[in-house]
N, C-alpha and C positions, 0 to 999 in steps of 0.2 A: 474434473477434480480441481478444486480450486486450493491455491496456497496464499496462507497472507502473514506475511511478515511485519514487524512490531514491535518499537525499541525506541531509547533515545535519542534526539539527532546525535551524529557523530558516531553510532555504536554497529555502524557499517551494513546497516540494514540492501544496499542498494548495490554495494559489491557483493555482500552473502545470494542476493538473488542473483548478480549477472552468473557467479561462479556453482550455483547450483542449478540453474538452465542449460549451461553450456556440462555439465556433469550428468545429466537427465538426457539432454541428445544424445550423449555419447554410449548413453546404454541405450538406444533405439526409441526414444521417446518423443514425442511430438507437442513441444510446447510452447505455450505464448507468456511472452515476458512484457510484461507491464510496468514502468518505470516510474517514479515523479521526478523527471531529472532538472537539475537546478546546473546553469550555462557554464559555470567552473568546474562540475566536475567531469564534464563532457568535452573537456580541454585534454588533449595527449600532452602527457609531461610534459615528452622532449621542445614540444611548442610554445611550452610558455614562456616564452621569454619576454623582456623588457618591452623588445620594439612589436611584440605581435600580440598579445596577453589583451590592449584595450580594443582594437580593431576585431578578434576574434568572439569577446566580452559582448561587444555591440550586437556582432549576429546573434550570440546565442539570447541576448536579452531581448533582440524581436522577436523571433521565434517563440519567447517565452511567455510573452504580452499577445500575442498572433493568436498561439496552439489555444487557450481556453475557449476564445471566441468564435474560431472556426468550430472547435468540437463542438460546442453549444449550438451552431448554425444547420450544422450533421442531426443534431439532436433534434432542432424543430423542424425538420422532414417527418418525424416519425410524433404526429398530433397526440394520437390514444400510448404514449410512449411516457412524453414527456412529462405530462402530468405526474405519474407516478414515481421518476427522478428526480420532480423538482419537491414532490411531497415529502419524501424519504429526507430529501435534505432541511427542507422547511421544519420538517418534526423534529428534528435530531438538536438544532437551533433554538426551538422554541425548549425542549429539556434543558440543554445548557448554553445559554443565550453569551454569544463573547459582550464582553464590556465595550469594544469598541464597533463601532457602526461599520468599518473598512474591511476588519474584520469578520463580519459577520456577511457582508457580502462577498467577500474572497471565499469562504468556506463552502457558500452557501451553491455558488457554481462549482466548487469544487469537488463537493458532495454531489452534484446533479449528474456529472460527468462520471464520476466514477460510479454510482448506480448503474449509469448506461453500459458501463464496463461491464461491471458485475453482471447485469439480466443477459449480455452478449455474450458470456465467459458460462453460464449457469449452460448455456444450451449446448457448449462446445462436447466433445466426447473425448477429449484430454487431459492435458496438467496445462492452467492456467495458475503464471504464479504471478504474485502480487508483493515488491517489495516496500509497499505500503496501502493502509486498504480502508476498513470501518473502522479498526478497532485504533487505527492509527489518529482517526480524526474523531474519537470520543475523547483521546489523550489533548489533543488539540482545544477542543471542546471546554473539556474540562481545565484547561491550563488557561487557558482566557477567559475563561468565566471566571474565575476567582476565587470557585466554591468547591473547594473539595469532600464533598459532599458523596457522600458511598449510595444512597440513597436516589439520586440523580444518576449518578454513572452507572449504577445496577440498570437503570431504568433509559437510560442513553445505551448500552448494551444488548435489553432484551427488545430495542427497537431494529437494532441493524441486522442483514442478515449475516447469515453463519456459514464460515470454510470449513470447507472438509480439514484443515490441518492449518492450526496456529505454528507459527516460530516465533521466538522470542529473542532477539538480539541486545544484548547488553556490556558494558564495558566499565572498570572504572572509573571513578569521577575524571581522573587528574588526566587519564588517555581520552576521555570524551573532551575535556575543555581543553589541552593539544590539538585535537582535531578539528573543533568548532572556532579555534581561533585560526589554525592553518586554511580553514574554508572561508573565513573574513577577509585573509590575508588576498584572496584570490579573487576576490569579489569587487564588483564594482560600488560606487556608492548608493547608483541607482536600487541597484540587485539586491543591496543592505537592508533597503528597503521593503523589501518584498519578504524579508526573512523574521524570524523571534529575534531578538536580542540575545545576548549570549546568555546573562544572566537568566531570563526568561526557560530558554534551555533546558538550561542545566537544573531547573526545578521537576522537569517532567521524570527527571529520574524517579520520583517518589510517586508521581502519578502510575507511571508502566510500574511500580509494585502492587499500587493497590489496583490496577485491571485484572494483573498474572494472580493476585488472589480471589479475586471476583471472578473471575473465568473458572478460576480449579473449582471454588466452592459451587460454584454451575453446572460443574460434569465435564465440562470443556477440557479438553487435551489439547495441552501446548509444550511444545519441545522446546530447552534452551539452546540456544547456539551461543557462539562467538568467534568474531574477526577482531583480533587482538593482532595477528601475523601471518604469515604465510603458513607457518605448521598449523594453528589453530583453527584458520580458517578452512584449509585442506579437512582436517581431522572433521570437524563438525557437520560440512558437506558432505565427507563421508558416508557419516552417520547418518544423517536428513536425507541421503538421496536411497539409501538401503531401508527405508524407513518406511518413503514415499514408495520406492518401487512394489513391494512387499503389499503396502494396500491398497494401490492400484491395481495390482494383477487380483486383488481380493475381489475387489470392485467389478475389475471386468467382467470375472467369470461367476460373477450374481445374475441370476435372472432379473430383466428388470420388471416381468407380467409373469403373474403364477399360472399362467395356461399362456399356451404357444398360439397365439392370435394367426389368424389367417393374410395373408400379403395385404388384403383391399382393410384389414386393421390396424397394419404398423401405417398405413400409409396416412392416415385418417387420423390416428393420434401424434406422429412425428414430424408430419409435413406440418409448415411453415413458409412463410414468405416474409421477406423483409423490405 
């Protein structure tokens, strides 16, 4: 079962996941948490301080420049693999092509990588959740492309594929630019780099509307959450993990073949190697 989360930067997509994985284990669940984490907010509070905040900054920003390239390295082991992660991103691109060159090669590995996620999560027999996933980088997509265009993004959506259960994280303007300027605040100048602009941002609020209606008008089911605070984020987990649990246990206990194959047929059709 896959989960994928989906929202404004700042509207806590990345806390809603670690705090609804760690909610999922604790009723007996078995899940993989999938992150895009950026090197400030993988800083423990209590350590930020003056004198350790740049030296700490540095590691996380190797690590950060490191992790794409090794994954991509991971990825060209697997020949008959790769093609169809770097296709899936190449198409997604050519729909809504970013305005900038820099851009369009950051996405474009970006995209490759999390494909490879996605086909390695499709085969899992659990909850894989995703606190950013396709529908995160059509927003992307379409935010630097310049074209807001329903027509495009319809068609950048019926490209990528489909979670078994959307979330939708959002917040308002004035606590999203609070928070995207507290994330500036922590960041280095290199790392500035590597991110949207604030302004920038703060536009994709209007994009995550027209997905959440391009998606309902689709058939697609997506829940709204929010991490607004401690009580609202509890509440909403709540909610989302009695949610998930409920169609999970639906899921399991589906047949997944209408006749009960013989031993030498599950093996035949679920055996794999990697």
């Amino acid at each position: 079962m896959i989960i994928e989360l989906f929202g404004p930067p700042g509207s806590g997509k990345t806390t809603f996941a670690r705090s609804l994985a760690a909610r999922l284990r604790e009723r007996g669940h078995t899940v993989d948490l999938i992150l895009s984490h950026r090197p400030a907010e993988c800083l423990p509070r209590q350590s930020r301080s003056a004198w350790d905040l740049p030296t700490q900054q540095i590691s996380f920003l190797i690590r950060r420049l490191i992790r794409p390239f090794a994954e991509m390295l991971t990825m060209a082991r697997h020949p008959f693999t790769i093609s169809h992660d770097v296709g899936t991103a190449l198409n997604l691109i050519k729909i809504l092509p970013p305005s900038s060159t820099i851009w369009s090669l950051r996405l474009a590995q970006y995209m490759s990588r999390l494909s490879r996620a996605w086909f390695q999560a499709s085969k899992t027999g659990h909850i894989v959740l995703f606190d950013q996933a396709f529908v995160q980088a059509v927003c992307s997509l379409a935010l630097l492309c310049g074209v807001a265009d329903e027509l495009l993004i319809l068609d950048a959506l019926d490209a990528i594929p489909k979670s078994d259960l959307l979330i939708r994280l959002d917040a308002p303007s004035a606590i999203l630019e609070a928070r995207l300027r507290d994330r500036q605040r922590l960041e280095s100048r290199i790392e500035r780099l590597l991110e949207l602009d604030l302004a920038t941002s703060l536009k994709s609020s209007a994009i995550i509307d027209c997905l959440h209606e391009l998606l309902r008008k689709a058939g697609r089911q997506v829940t709204d959450a929010a991490s607004l605070d401690q009580s609202s984020l509890h509440e909403a987990v709540e909610k989302v993990e009695k949610q998930i649990t409920a169609r999970f246990s639906v899921e399991q206990r589906t047949p997944l073949y209408p006749f009960a194959p013989d031993d030498g047929d599950v093996q035949g059709i679920l055996g794999r190697g990697n």
